[in-house]
C-alpha positions in Angstrom: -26.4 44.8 -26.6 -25.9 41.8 -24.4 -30.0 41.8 -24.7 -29.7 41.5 -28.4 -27.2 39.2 -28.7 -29.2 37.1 -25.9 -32.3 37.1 -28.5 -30.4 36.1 -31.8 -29.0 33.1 -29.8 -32.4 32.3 -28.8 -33.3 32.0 -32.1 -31.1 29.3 -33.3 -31.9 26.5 -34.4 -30.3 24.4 -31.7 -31.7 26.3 -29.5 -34.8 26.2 -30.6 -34.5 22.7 -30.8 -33.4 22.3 -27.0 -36.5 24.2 -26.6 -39.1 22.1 -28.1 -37.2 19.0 -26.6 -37.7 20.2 -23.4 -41.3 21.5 -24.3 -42.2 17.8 -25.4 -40.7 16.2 -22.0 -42.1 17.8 -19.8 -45.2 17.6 -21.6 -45.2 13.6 -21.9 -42.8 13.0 -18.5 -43.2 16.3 -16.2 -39.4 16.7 -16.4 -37.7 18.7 -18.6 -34.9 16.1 -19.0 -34.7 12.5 -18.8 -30.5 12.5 -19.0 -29.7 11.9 -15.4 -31.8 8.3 -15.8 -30.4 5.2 -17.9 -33.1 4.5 -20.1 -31.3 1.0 -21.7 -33.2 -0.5 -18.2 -36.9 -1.6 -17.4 -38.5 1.4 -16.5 -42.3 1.7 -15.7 -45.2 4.7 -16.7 -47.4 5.8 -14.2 -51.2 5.5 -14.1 -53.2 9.3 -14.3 -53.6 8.4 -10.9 -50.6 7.9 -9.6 -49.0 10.7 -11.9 -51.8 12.7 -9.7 -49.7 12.1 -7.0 -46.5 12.7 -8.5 -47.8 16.0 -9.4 -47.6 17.3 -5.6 -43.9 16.7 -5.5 -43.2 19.1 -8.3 -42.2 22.1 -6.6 -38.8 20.3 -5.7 -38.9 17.1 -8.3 -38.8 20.0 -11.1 -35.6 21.3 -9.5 -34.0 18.2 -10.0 -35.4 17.4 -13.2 -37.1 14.4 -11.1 -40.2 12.9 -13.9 -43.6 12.6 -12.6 -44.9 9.6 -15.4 -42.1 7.8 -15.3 -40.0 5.4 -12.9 -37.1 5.0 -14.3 -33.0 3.7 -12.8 -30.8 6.5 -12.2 -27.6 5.9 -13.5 -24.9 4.7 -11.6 -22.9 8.3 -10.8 -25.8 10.2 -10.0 -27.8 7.6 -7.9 -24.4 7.6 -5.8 -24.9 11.4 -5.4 -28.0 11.5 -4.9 -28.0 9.0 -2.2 -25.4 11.2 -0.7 -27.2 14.2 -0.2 -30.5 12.5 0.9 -28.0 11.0 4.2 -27.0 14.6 4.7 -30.3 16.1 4.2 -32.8 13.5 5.9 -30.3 10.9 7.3 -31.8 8.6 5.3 -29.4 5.3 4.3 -31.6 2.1 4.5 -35.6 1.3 5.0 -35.4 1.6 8.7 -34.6 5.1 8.1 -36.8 6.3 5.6 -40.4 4.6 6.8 -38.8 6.8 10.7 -38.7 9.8 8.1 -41.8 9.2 6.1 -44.0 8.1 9.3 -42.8 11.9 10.9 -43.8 13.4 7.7 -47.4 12.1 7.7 -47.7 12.3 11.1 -46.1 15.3 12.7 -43.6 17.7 9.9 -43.3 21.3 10.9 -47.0 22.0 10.5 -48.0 21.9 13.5 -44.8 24.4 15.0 -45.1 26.4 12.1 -48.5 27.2 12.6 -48.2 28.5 16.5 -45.7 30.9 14.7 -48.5 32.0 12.2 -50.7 32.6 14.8 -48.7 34.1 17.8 -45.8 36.0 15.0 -48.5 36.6 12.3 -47.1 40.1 11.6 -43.7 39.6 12.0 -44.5 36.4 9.6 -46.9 38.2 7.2 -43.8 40.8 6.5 -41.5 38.1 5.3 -44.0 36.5 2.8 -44.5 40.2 1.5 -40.5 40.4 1.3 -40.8 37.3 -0.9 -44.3 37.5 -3.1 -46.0 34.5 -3.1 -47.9 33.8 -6.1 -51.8 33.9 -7.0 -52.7 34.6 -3.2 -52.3 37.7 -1.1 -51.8 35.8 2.8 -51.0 32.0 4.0 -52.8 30.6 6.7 -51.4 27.0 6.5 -47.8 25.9 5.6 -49.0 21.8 5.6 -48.3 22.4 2.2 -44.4 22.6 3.1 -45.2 18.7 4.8 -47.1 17.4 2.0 -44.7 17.9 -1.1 -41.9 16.9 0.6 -43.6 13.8 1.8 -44.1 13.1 -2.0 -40.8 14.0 -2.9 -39.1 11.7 -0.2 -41.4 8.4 -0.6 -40.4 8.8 -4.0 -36.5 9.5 -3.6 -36.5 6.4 -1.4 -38.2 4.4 -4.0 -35.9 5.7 -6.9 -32.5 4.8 -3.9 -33.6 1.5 -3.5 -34.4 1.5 0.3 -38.4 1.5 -0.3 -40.6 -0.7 -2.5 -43.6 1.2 -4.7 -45.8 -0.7 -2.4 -44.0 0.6 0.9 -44.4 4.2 -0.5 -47.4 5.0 -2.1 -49.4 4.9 0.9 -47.4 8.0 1.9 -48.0 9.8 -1.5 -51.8 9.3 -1.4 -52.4 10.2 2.2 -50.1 13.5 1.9 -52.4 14.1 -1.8 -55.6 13.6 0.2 -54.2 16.2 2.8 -53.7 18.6 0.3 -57.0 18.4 -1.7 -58.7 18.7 2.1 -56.3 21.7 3.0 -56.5 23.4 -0.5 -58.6 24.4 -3.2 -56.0 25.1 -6.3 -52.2 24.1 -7.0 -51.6 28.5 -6.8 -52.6 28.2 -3.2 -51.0 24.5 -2.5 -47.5 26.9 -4.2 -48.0 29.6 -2.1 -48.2 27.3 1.5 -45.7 25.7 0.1 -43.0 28.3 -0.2 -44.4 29.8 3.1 -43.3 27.4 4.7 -40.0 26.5 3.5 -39.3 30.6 4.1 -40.3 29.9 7.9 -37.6 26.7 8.1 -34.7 28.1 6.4 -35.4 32.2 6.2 -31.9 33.0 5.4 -31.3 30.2 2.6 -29.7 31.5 -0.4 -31.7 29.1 -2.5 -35.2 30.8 -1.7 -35.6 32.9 -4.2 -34.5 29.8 -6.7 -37.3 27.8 -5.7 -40.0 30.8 -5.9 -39.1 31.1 -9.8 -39.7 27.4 -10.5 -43.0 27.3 -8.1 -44.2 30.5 -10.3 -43.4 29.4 -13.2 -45.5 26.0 -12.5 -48.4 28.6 -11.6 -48.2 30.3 -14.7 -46.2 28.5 -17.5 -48.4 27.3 -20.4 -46.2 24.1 -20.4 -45.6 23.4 -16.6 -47.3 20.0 -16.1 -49.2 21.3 -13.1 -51.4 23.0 -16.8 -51.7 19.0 -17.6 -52.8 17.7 -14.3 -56.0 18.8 -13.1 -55.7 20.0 -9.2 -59.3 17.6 -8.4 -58.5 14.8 -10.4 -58.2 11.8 -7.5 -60.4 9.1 -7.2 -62.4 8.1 -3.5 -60.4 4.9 -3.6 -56.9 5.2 -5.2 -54.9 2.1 -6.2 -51.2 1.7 -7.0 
């Protein structure tokens, strides 16, 4: 009954209209909702390019309903909490902090730890990822991907909290972009290291199994913007 009931709601027409709203947005912005942002201020669209490198943060901008096309102010309430959880996070709070953050990133992440795991724990490892399916691929032999979207995701975040200029961060969004063309061959397989890895930092988090949904349905949803963005479409030379 509650099945049924589920359906007919579905089928109204505010809900279908919430639907197609949400359809359209992330279909013109790569978020399904633009609400958290104050769109009465300047805000600025992104070139195909630099959309392109947007794109790799999607796995945890989706989550947050962060928009890949689009730089826009947060407004006041949620910037504040926002800015909260990135000190508790990443104890980042001012530029000093963030480029220390980004540079560690680029540089170092958990890549290189997690991969002397892979190789010297590969069973033990191996059993987890088969505990939590990983989608389009049957084994993981890199994690960078774990590295590379959150470099995206935090040159962006400190961009969007004020600490960072677009100039200061893109460099960090097109190297970690250019990593994971070199490292990958399709967004499934960029997912799949992706979610590998985060399982190797935090194997107990309660939030896990959260995050796989989203990642598949970016994999497989006929509107996920990752369908939009074409995994090879980055120029030699990429400019802001």
């Amino acid at each position: 009954m509650k099945r049924v009931i589920g359906f007919l709601l579905d089928l109204t027409p505010a809900r279908r209209q919430a639907a197609a709203l949400e359809k359209a947005n992330l279909r013109i912005y790569g978020a399904r909702s633009l609400d958290f942002y104050d769109l009465t201020k300047p805000t600025q669209v992104l070139s195909p390019v630099q959309i392109r490198g947007m794109a790799g943060g999607l796995p945890l901008f989706y989550w947050s309903d962060v928009p890949i096309a689009l730089l826009a102010q947060l407004k006041p309430d949620e910037l504040a909490e926002r800015k909260e959880s990135m000190e508790e996070w990443w104890g980042i709070a001012n530029a000093e902090q963030a480029l220390d953050i980004l540079n560690w990133l680029q540089r170092e992440g958990h890549r290189q730890k997690f991969k002397a795991q892979l190789k010297h724990q590969s069973l033990h490892w191996r059993r987890q990822f088969a505990a939590h399916p990983l989608p389009a691929v049957q084994s993981v032999e890199n994690i960078a991907a774990w590295d590379y979207v959150r470099s995206v995701c935090v040159a962006r975040w400190c961009h969007d909290y004020g600490y960072l200029s677009w100039e200061q961060v893109w460099p960090f969004i097109d190297v970690a972009t250019r990593r994971a063309l070199r490292d990958f061959t399709s967004w499934e397989s960029f997912a799949a290291s992706f979610l590998a890895g985060r399982l190797m930092w935090s194997p107990e988090s309660d939030s896990h199994a959260e995050l796989a949904d989203i990642v598949a349905y970016l994999v497989k949803s006929p509107d996920s913007p990752w369908r939009y963005v074409a995994w090879h479409d980055y120029p030699a030379q990429a400019t802001m």
